[in-house]
VOGU-3710 file (C-alpha; in Angstrom, 3 decimals, decimal comma):
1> xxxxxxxxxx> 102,361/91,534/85,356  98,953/93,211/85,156  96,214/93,072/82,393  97,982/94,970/79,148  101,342/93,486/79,907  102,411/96,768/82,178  104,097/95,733/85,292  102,607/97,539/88,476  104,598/100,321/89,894  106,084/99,478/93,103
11> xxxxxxxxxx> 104,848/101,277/96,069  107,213/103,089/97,740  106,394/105,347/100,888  106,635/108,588/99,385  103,777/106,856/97,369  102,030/105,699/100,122  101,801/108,607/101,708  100,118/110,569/98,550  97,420/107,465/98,180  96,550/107,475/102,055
21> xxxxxxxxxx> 96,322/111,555/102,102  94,119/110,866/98,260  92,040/108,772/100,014  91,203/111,048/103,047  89,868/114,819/103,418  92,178/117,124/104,981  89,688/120,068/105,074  87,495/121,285/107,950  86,728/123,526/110,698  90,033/124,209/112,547
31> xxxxxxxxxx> 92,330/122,053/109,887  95,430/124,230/109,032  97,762/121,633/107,956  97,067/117,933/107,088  98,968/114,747/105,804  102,502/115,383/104,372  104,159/117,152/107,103  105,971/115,962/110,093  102,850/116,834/112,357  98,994/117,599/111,763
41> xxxxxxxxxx> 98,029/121,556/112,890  95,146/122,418/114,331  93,238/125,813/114,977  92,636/126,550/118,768  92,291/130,121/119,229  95,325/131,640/119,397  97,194/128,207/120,266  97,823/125,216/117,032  97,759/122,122/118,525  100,191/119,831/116,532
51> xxxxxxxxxx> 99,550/116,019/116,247  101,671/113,307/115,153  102,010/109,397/115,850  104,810/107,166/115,155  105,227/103,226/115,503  108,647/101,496/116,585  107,923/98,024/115,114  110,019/94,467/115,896  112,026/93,634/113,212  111,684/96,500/111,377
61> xxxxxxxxxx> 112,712/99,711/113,493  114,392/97,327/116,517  115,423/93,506/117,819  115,252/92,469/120,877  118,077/91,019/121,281  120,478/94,579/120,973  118,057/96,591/122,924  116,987/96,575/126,452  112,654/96,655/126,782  113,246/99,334/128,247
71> xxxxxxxxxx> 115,243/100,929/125,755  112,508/100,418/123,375  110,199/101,983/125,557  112,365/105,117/125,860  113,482/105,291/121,906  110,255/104,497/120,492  108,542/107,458/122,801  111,571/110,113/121,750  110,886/109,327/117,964  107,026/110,635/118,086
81> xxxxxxxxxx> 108,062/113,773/119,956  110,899/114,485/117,771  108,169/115,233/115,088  107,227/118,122/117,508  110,877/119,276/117,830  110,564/119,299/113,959  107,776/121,451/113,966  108,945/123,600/117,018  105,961/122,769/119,347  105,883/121,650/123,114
91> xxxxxxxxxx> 104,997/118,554/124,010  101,211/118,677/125,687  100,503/114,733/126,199  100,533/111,221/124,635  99,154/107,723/124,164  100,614/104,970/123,419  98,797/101,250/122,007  101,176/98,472/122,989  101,218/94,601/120,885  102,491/92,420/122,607
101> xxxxxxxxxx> 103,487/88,505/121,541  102,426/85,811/123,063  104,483/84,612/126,033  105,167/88,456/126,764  105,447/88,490/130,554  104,128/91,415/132,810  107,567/91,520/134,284  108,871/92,849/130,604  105,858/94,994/130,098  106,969/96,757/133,183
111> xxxxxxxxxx> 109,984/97,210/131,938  108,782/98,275/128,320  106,776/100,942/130,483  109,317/101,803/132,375  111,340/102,864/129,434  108,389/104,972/128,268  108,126/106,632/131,639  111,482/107,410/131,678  111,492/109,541/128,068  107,709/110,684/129,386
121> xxxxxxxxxx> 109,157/112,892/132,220  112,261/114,003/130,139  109,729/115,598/127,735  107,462/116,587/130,385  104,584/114,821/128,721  102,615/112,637/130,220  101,125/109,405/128,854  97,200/110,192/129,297  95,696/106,770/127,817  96,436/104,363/125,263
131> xxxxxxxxxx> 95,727/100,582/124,259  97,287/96,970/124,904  96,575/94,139/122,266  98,179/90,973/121,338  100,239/90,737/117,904  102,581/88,796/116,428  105,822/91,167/117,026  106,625/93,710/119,607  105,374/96,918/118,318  105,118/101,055/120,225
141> xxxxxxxxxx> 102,869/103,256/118,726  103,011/106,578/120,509  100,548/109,839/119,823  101,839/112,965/121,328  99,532/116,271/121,026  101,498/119,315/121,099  100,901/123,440/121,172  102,540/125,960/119,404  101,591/129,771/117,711  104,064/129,396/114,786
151> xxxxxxxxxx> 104,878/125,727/113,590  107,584/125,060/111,253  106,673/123,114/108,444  108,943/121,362/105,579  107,604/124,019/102,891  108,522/127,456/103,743  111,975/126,625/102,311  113,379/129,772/100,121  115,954/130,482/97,230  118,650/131,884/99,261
161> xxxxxxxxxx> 118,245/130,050/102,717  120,957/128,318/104,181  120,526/124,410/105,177  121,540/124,179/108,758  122,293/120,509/110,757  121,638/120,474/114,425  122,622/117,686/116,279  124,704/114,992/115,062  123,792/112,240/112,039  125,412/108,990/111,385
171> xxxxxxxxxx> 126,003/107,620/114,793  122,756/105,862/115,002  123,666/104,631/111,870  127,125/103,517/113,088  125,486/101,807/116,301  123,448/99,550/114,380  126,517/98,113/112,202  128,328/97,753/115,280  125,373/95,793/116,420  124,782/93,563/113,151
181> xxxxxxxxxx> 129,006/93,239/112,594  129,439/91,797/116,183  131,381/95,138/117,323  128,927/96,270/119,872  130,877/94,667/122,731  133,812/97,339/122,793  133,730/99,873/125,604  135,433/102,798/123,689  134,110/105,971/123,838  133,197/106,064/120,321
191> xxxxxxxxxx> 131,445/102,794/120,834  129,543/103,678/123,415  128,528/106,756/121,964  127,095/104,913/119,184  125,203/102,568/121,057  123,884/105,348/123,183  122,869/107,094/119,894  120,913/104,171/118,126  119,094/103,015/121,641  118,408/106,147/123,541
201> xxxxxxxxxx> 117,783/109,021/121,105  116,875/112,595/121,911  114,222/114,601/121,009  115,715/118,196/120,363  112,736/120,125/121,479  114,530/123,125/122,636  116,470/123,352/119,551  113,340/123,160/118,132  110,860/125,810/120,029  114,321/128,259/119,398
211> xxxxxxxxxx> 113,754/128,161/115,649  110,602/129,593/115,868  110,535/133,032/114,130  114,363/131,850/112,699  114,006/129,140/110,501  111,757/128,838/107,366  111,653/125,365/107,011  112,750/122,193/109,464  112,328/118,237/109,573  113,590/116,020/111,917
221> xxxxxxxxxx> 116,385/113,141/110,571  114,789/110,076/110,795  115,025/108,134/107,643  118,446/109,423/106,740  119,674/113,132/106,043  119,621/112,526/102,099  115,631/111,497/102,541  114,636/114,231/104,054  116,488/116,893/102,927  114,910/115,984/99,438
231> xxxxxxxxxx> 111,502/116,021/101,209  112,312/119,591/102,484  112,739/120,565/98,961  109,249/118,553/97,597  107,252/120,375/100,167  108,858/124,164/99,509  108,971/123,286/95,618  112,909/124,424/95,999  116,559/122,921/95,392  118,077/121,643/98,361
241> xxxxxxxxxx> 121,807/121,360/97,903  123,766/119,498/100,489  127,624/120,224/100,690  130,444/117,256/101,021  132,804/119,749/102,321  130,205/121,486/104,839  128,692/118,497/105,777  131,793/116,576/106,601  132,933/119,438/108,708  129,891/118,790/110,727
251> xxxxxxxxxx> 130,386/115,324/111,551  131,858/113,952/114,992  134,823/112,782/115,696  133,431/109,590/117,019  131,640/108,890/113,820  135,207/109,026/111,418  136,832/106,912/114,115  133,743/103,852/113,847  133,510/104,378/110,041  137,084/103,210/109,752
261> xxxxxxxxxx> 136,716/100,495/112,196  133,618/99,520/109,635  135,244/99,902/106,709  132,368/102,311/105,642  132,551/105,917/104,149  131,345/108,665/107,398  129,343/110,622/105,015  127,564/107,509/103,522  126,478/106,610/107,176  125,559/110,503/108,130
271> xxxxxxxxxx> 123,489/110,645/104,305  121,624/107,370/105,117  121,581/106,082/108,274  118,662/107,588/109,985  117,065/107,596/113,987  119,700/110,171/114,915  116,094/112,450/115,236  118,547/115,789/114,519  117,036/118,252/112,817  117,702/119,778/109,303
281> xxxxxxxxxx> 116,832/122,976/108,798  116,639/126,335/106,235  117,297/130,297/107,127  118,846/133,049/106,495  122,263/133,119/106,763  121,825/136,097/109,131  119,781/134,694/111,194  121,823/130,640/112,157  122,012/130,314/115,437  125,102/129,344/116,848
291> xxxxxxxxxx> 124,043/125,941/117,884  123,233/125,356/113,919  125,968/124,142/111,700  125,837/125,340/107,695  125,725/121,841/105,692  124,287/123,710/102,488  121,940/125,583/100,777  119,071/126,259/98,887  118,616/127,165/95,452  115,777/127,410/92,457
301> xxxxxxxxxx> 115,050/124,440/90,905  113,466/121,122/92,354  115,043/118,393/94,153  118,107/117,887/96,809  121,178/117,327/95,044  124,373/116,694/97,138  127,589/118,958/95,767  130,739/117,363/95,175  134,388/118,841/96,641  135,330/118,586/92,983
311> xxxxxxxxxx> 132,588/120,466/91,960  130,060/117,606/90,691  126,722/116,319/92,165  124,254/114,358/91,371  120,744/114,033/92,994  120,256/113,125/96,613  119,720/109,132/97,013  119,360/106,454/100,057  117,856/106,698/102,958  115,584/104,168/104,944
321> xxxxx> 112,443/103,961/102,789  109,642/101,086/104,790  108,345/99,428/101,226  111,796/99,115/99,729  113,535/98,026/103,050
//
């Protein structure tokens, strides 16, 4: 308890995010858009180049022992360039700082590479540079510099839009309880779909560069639908409503089949799961493209509320949040 008897707020990462942009200056020559989005923009002339970094960390975002090193390489380098997808830029080029643990061998950093290199030329970006340290877990932190004339953001979200899914969420989700339960040894096809989905991701960047001058608003799903939907509707200062009945249209087949086998709900997985990197996105109705899939849509007010087939809801909840995990 702290000096008054008031006991401290606990930090969560929406929190953190608001201290570390506090504590910095997002203003200057060539700044358009600073902390709070999925990617930095930058003023080049007629080009923005978008920024963005993201760390895979042991323990917390992976372990070892369910994931190939090279697996790591290739998911942890697919989850920094979906934040360009998000923002419907092309990848340009990357760095990446390595830790390694003691008694990691230069046979497994050449695997851990190789990974990388692997989800490097599938982007067509190139690692340029980078840094290798010693730490006490495994950890990937990749920077990828993008271009693009129009980025998306999360706040140009409207009264009106429609919330469109594209790609699929939940089976990440579903891979990693298959993983902790003991399941991951099956060879179905819904299995191994899962598995796929939680260690190889995909970066939907030309989903993304396609919703330029469509959408109004996109983010990419990685710590669960429900979390950042509701940022979606922070940033654009709008309702986000997400529909049970849309929604669980959208979901793969796969997905119902492992949530049985679980013994968990498929829309509590799709809602909270996370790292399935799809993207969630706002238009008008008029203008969804038919790879896009209506889950909901947007409304005045504040918040993301998820809609009820019996005509309830309540607000938007769960998700994978780093200081509550």
């Amino acid at each position: 308890m702290s000096r008054g008897g008031r006991v401290p707020r606990r930090l969560d990462e929406s929190e953190a995010v608001r201290l570390f942009a506090r504590a910095f200056s997002a203003r200057g020559r060539g700044i358009e858009l600073g902390i709070g989005d999925d990617a930095a923009v930058l003023s080049l002339g007629r080009e923005r180049l978008v920024f963005t970094v993201d760390a895979q960390v042991e323990k917390t975002h992976f372990e070892r022992a369910w994931v190939a090193l090279e697996d790591i390489g290739f998911r942890s380098f697919q989850a920094a360039v979906s934040d360009l997808a998000a923002m419907g830029a092309r990848p340009l080029a990357a760095l990446s700082a390595l830790n390694l643990p003691r008694g990691f061998s230069g046979r497994e950093l050449e695997r851990l590479a190789a990974g990388q290199a692997e989800a490097a030329r599938a982007c067509r970006c190139p690692i340029v540079g980078g840094n290798v340290a010693r730490g006490p877990v495994l950890s990937v932190t990749t920077s990828v510099l993008g271009t693009a004339r129009r980025p998306l953001t999360r706040s140009g979200a409207r009264p009106g839009d429609e919330v469109w899914l594209i790609g699929d969420v939940g089976l990440a989700a579903a891979g990693l309880a298959l993983f902790q339960s003991g399941g991951a040894q099956a060879r179905d096809r819904a299995t191994v779909r899962a598995l796929s989905a939680f260690r190889r991701p995909r970066a939907l960047l030309a989903r993304g560069t396609a919703l330029v001058g469509v959408a109004h608003a996109a983010i990419d799903v990685s710590d669960g639908l429900a979390l950042d939907a509701g940022r979606i509707a922070r940033a654009s200062a709008c309702r986000v409503v997400l529909e049970e009945r849309a929604l669980a249209r959208a979901l793969p087949a796969a997905l119902l089949t492992l949530a049985a086998r679980l013994g968990r709900r498929p829309l509590d997985l799709a809602l909270t799961g996370g790292e399935d990197y799809a993207l969630v996105v706002t238009g008008a109705a008029g203008q969804r493209p038919r790879f896009a899939r209506r889950i909901g849509r947007c409304e005045k007010g504040r918040g993301g509320v998820w809609e009820c087939t019996d005509g309830s809801s309540r607000p938007l909840a769960g998700g994978f949040d780093h200081f509550a995990s």
